[in-house]
C-alpha positions as CSV (number, residue, x, y, z in Angstrom):
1,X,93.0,34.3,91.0
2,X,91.2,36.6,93.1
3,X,91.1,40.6,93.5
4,X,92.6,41.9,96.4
5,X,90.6,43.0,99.3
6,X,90.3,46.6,98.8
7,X,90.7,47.5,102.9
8,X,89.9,51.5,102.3
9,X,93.6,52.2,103.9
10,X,94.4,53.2,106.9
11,X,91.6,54.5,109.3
12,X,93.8,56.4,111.8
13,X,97.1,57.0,110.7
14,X,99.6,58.5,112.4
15,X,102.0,61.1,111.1
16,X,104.9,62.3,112.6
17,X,107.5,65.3,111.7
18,X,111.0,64.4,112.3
19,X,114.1,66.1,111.2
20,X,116.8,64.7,108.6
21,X,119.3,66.4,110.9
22,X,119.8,69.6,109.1
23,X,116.8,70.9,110.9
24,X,115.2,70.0,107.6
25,X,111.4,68.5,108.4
26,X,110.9,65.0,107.1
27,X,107.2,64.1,107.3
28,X,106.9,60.3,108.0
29,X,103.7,58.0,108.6
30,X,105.3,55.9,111.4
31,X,101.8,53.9,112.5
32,X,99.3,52.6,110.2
33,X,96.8,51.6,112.5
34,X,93.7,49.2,111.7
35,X,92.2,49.8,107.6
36,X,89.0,51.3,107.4
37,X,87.3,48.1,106.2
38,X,88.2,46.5,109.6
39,X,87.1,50.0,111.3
40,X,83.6,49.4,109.5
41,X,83.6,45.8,110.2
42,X,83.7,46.5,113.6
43,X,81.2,49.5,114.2
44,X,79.0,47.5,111.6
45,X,79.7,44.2,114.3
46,X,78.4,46.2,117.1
47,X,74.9,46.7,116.0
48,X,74.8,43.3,114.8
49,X,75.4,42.1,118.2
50,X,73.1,44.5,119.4
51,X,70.2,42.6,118.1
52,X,68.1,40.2,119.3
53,X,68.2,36.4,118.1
54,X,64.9,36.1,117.7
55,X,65.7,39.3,114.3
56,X,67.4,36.4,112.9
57,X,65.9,33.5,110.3
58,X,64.7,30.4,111.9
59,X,67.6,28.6,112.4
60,X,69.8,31.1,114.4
61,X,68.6,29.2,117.8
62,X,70.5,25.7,116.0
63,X,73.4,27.5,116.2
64,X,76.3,27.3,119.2
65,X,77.3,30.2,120.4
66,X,81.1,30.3,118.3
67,X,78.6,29.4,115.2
68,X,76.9,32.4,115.9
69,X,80.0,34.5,116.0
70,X,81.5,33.3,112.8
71,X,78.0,34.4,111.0
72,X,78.0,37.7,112.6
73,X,81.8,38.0,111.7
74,X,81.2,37.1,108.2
75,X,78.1,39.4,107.9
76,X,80.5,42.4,109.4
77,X,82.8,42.0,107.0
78,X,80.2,42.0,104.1
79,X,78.5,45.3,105.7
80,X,82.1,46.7,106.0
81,X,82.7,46.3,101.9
82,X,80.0,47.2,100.9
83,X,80.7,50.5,102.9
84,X,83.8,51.1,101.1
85,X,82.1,50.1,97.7
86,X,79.3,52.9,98.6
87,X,82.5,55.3,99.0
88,X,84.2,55.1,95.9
89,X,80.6,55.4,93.9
């Protein structure tokens, strides 16, 4: 069986204070938002992008354009855990 993904939590969470109604404050995390490793995975898929084709091995011209997407998906994701692995070091 394999680990779980460690996703780094939530990247923007969203806290609100709401009473119990008392008046007493209640402090509540209504909104998660996206985890950080998706946070990374993006910023990290945005300079991936960013490059040319021609920075990539040979066969990156083979490839169809969805081909090309799953690779730089895949490589996001790897770039985005080893992020949160360089975190908890």
């Amino acid at each position: 069986m394999s680990e779980p993904i460690n996703d780094g939590g939530p990247a923007f969470p969203v806290k609100t204070v709401s009473t119990d109604g008392f008046g007493n404050p209640i402090l509540s995390v209504d909104e998660q938002g996206m985890s950080l490793r998706d946070y990374f995975a993006a910023k990290a898929m945005n300079g991936l992008l960013s490059m040319s084709g021609s920075t990539r091995d040979s066969g990156w011209s083979d490839l169809t354009v969805w081909q090309k997407l799953e690779v730089i998906t895949r490589d996001s994701y790897e770039i985005a855990d080893a992020m949160l692995k360089a975190r908890q070091q």
